[in-house]
C-alpha positions as CSV (number, residue, x, y, z in Angstrom):
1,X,-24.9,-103.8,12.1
2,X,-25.4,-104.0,15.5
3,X,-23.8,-106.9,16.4
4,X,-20.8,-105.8,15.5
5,X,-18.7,-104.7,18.7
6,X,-16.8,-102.6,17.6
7,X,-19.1,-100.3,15.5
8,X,-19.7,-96.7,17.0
9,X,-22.9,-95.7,18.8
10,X,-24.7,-93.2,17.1
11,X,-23.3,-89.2,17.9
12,X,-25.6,-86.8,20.0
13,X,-27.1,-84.0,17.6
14,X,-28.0,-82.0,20.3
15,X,-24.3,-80.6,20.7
16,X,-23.1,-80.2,17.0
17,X,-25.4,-77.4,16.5
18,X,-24.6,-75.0,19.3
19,X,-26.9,-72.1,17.8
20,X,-30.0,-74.0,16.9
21,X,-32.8,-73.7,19.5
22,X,-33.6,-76.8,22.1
23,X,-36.8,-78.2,23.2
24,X,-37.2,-79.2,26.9
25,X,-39.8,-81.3,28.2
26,X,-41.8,-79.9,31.2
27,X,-44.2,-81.8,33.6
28,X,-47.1,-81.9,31.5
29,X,-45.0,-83.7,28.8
30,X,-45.3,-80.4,26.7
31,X,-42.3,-79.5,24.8
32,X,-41.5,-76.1,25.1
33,X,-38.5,-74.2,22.9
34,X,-36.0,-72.4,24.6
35,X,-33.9,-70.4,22.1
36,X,-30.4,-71.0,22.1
37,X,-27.6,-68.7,23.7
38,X,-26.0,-66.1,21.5
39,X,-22.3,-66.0,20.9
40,X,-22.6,-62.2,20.3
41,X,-20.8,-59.8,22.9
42,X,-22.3,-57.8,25.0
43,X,-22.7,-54.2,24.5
44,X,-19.7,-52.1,25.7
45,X,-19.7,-49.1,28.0
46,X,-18.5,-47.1,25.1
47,X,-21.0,-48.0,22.4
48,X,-23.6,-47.2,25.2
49,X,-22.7,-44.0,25.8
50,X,-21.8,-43.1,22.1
51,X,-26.4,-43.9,21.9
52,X,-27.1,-41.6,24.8
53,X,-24.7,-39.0,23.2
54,X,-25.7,-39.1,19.9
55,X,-29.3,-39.2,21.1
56,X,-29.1,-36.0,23.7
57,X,-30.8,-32.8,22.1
58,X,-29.0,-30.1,20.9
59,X,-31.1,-27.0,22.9
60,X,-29.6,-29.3,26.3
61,X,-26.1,-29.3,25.1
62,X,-26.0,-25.2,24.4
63,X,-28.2,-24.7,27.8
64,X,-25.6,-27.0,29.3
65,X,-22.9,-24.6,28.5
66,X,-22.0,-22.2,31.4
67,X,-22.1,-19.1,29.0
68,X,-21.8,-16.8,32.2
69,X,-17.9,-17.0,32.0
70,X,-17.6,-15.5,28.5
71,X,-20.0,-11.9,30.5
72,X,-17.2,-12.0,33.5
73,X,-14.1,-8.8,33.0
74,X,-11.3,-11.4,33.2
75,X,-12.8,-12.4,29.7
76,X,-14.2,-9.2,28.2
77,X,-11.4,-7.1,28.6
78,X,-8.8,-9.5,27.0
79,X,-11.0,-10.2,23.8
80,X,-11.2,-6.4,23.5
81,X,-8.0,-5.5,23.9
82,X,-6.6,-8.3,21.0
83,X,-9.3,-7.1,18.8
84,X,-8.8,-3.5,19.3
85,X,-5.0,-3.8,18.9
86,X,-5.6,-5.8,15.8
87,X,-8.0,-3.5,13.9
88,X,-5.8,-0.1,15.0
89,X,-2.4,-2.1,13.2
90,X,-5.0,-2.5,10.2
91,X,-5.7,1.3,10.2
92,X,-2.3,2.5,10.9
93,X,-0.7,0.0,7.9
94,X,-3.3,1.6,5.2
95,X,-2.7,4.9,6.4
96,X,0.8,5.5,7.3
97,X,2.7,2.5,6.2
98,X,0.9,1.5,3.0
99,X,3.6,2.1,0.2
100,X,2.2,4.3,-2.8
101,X,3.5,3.5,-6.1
102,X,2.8,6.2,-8.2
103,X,1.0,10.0,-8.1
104,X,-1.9,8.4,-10.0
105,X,-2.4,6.0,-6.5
106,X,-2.6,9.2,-4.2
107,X,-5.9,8.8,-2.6
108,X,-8.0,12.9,-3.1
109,X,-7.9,12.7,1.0
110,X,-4.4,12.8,1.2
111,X,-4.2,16.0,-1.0
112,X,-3.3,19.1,1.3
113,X,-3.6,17.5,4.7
114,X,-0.8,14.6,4.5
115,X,2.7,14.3,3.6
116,X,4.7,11.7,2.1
117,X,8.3,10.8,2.8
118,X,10.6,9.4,0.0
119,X,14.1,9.0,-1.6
120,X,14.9,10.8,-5.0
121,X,15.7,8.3,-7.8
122,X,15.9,10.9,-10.3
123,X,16.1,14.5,-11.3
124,X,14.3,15.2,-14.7
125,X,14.4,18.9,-14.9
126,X,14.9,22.4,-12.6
127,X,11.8,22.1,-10.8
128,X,10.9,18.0,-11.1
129,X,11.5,15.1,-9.6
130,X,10.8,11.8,-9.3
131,X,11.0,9.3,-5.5
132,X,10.8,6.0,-4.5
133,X,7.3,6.5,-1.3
134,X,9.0,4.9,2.1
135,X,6.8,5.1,4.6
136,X,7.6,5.2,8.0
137,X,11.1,6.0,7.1
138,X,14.0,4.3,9.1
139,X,11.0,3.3,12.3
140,X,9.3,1.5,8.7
141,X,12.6,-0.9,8.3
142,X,13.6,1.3,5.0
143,X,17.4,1.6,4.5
144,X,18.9,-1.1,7.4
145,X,16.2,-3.7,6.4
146,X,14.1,-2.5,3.5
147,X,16.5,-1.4,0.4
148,X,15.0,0.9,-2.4
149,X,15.7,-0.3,-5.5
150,X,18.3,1.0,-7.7
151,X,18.2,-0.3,-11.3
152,X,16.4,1.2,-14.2
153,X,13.5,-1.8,-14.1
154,X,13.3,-2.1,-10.7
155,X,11.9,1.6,-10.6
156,X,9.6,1.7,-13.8
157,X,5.8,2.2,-12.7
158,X,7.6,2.3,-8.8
159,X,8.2,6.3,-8.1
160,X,6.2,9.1,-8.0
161,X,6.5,12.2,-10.4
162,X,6.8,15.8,-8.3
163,X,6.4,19.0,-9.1
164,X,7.7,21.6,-7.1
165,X,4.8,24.0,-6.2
166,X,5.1,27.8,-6.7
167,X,8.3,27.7,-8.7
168,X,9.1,27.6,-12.6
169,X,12.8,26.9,-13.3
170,X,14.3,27.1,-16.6
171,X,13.6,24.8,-19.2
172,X,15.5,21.9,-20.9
173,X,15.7,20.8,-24.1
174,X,12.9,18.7,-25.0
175,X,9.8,18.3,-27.2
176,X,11.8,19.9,-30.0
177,X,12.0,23.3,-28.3
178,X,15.6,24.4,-27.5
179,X,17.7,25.1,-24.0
180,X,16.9,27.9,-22.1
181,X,19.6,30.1,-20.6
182,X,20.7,28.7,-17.2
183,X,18.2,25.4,-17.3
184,X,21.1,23.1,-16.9
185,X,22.7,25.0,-13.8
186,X,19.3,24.9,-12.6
187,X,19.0,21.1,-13.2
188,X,22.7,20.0,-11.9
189,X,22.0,22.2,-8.6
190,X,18.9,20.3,-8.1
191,X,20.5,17.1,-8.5
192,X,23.4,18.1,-6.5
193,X,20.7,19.1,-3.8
194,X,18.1,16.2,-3.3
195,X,19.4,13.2,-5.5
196,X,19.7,10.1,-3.2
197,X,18.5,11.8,-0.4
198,X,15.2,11.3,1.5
199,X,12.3,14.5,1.1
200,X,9.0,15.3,2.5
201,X,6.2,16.1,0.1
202,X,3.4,18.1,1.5
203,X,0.9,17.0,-1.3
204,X,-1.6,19.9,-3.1
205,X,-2.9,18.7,-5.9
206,X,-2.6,16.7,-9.7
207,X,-1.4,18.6,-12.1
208,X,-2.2,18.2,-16.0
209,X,1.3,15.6,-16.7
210,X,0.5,13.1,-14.2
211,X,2.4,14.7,-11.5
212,X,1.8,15.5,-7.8
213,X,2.5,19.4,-6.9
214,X,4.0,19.8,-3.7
215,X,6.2,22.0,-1.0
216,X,9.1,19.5,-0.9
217,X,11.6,19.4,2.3
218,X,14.9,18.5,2.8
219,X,17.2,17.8,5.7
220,X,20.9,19.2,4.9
221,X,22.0,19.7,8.5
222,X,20.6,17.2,11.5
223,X,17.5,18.5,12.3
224,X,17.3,21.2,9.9
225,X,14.9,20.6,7.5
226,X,14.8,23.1,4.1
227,X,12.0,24.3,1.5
228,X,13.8,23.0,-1.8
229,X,11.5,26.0,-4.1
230,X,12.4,28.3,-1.9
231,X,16.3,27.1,-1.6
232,X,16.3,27.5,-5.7
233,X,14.5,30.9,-5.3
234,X,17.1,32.6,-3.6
235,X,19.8,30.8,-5.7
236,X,18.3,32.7,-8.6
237,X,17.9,29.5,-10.2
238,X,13.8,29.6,-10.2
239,X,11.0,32.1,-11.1
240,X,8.0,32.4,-9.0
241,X,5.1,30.4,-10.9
242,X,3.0,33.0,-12.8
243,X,-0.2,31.6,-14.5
244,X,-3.5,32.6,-14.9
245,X,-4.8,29.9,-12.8
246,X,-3.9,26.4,-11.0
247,X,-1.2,28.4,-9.2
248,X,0.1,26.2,-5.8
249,X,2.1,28.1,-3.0
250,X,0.8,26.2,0.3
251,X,-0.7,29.1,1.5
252,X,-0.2,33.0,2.0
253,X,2.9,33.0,3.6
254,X,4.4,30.9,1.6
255,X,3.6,32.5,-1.2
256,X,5.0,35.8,0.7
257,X,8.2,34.3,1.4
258,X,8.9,32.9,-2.2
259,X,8.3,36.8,-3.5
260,X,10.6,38.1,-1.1
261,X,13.7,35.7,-1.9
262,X,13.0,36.2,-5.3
263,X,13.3,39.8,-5.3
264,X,16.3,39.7,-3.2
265,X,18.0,37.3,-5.3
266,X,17.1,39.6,-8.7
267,X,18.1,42.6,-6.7
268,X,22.2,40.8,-5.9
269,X,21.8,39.9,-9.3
270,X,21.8,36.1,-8.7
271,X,22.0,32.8,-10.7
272,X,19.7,33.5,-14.1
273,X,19.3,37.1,-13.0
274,X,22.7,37.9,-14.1
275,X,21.2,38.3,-17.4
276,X,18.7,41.1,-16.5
277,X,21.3,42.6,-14.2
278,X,23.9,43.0,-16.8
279,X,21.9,43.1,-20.0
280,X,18.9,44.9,-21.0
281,X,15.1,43.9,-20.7
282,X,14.2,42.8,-23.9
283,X,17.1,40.2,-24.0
284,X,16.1,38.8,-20.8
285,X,13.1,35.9,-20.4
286,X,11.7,34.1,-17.4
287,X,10.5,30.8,-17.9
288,X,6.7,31.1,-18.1
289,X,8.3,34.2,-21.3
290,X,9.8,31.4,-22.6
291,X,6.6,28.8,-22.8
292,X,4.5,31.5,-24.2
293,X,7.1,32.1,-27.0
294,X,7.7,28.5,-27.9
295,X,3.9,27.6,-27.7
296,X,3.2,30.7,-30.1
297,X,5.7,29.6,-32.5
298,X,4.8,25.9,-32.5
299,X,1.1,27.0,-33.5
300,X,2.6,29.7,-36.4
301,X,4.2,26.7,-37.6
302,X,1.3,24.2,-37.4
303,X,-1.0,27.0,-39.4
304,X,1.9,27.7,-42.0
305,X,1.9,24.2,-42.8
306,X,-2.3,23.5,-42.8
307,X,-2.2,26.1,-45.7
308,X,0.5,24.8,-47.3
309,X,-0.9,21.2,-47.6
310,X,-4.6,23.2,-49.0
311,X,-2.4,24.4,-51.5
């Protein structure tokens, strides 16, 4: 009603839609549609040159690179140096500080060109022993830092079995076969000599037990090291090995040197050659007598009782 005064003139459309488009009139009374003004942002800096990044190729980006710094000395000799350092503290950990478990983990290389140095955990006969491998010694942290172990359980399937090369000692009791004469003053000097204390094994060869034969060293005083077979040699306490074959000395004069001691300890009549010296022949017997004999009597037995099960 538009008489009525106070009644509101009709609202401009033109303003309540800001995004829809607007028609202006031009000269020609043509209208002509002007789109409306966005209320979007403008693109950033950022976002621009996130495109042009993304959008670079990849052959201009490495061709970019200045690779002529990684040719220069300042950058060569460094690199080398690190890697060379690192791969020669790989080499010398597998070869010198690598800790060997048991004779059956002795690598064929090491056999009669390296040593190994170890404790003594125990002494099983008068030429065997068994040792806990330390390598490096005291310069490998072993004994200030690195403790061998001590207890029964601790050491199972943990030492290595030796046998001491070109000597046979009296034998124990074991397997069923008896004592023989002076293998238990052969087996408490041993003990007495090496138990506890760190040795040298210059490694030969496996023998048929599990065991590693070897020339075993000791130090008794500073810097004076001693040949444990050749110690119980002239001790009279040891035989030098006889067999057929398989026989270790560590070379000629080694061998030379066990026969001599030997000889001199049978001539003064020492340890188990008190029993030649004062008796007569026929009651005396080495060691390797003494394995003959048993192994002879075991097998009488074994026949005796094959024909008495037939019958």
């Amino acid at each position: 009603m538009k008489w009525l005064f106070w009644a509101s003139p009709p609202q401009d459309d033109s303003n309540s839609n800001s995004g829809a488009a607007s028609q202006v009139k031009c000269r020609n009374n043509e209208n002509v549609d002007v789109p409306a003004p966005s209320n979007a942002a403008p693109p950033s800096d950022r976002t621009i040159s996130k495109v042009q990044s993304s959008s670079r190729d990849w052959n201009s980006i490495v061709n970019a690179t200045d690779w002529k710094q990684f040719t220069e000395p300042r950058t060569i000799i460094p690199t080398a140096l690190v890697t060379g350092g690192i791969l020669l503290c790989v080499h010398i950990h597998r070869k010198y500080l690598r800790r060997i478990p048991e004779a059956g983990h002795i690598s064929p290389s090491f056999f009669r060109r390296r040593s190994l140095l170890g404790k003594v955990t125990s002494v099983g006969d008068g030429d065997n022993f068994r040792m806990y491998h330390t390598p490096g010694g005291k310069l490998g942290g072993w004994e200030w830092w690195r403790k061998v172990p001590t207890g029964k359980n601790e050491l199972k399937n943990r030492t290595i079995h030796v046998r001491l090369a070109g000597v046979d000692a009296p034998e124990l009791p074991h397997f069923g076969r008896p004592a023989q004469p002076f293998s238990q003053e052969a087996h408490s000097w041993l003990t007495n000599y090496i138990l506890g204390r760190r040795v040298r094994a210059h490694l030969y060869r496996p023998d048929q037990y599990g065991r590693v034969v070897a020339t075993v060293y000791v130090r008794r005083w500073l810097f004076f090291r001693q040949d444990v077979g050749l110690q119980m040699l002239k001790h009279g306490l040891a035989t030098v090995y006889e067999a057929k074959t398989g026989v270790e000395f560590g070379g000629v004069e080694l061998e030379r040197q066990y026969r001599e001691a030997e000889a001199c300890a049978k001539k003064k009549g020492k340890g188990m050659w008190k029993a030649l010296k004062g008796g007569t022949k026929g009651e005396w017997e080495s060691p390797r007598e003494y394995k003959t004999r048993m192994a002879a009597e075991e097998g009488q037995k074994k026949n005796a009782r094959g024909i008495t099960r037939k019958k």
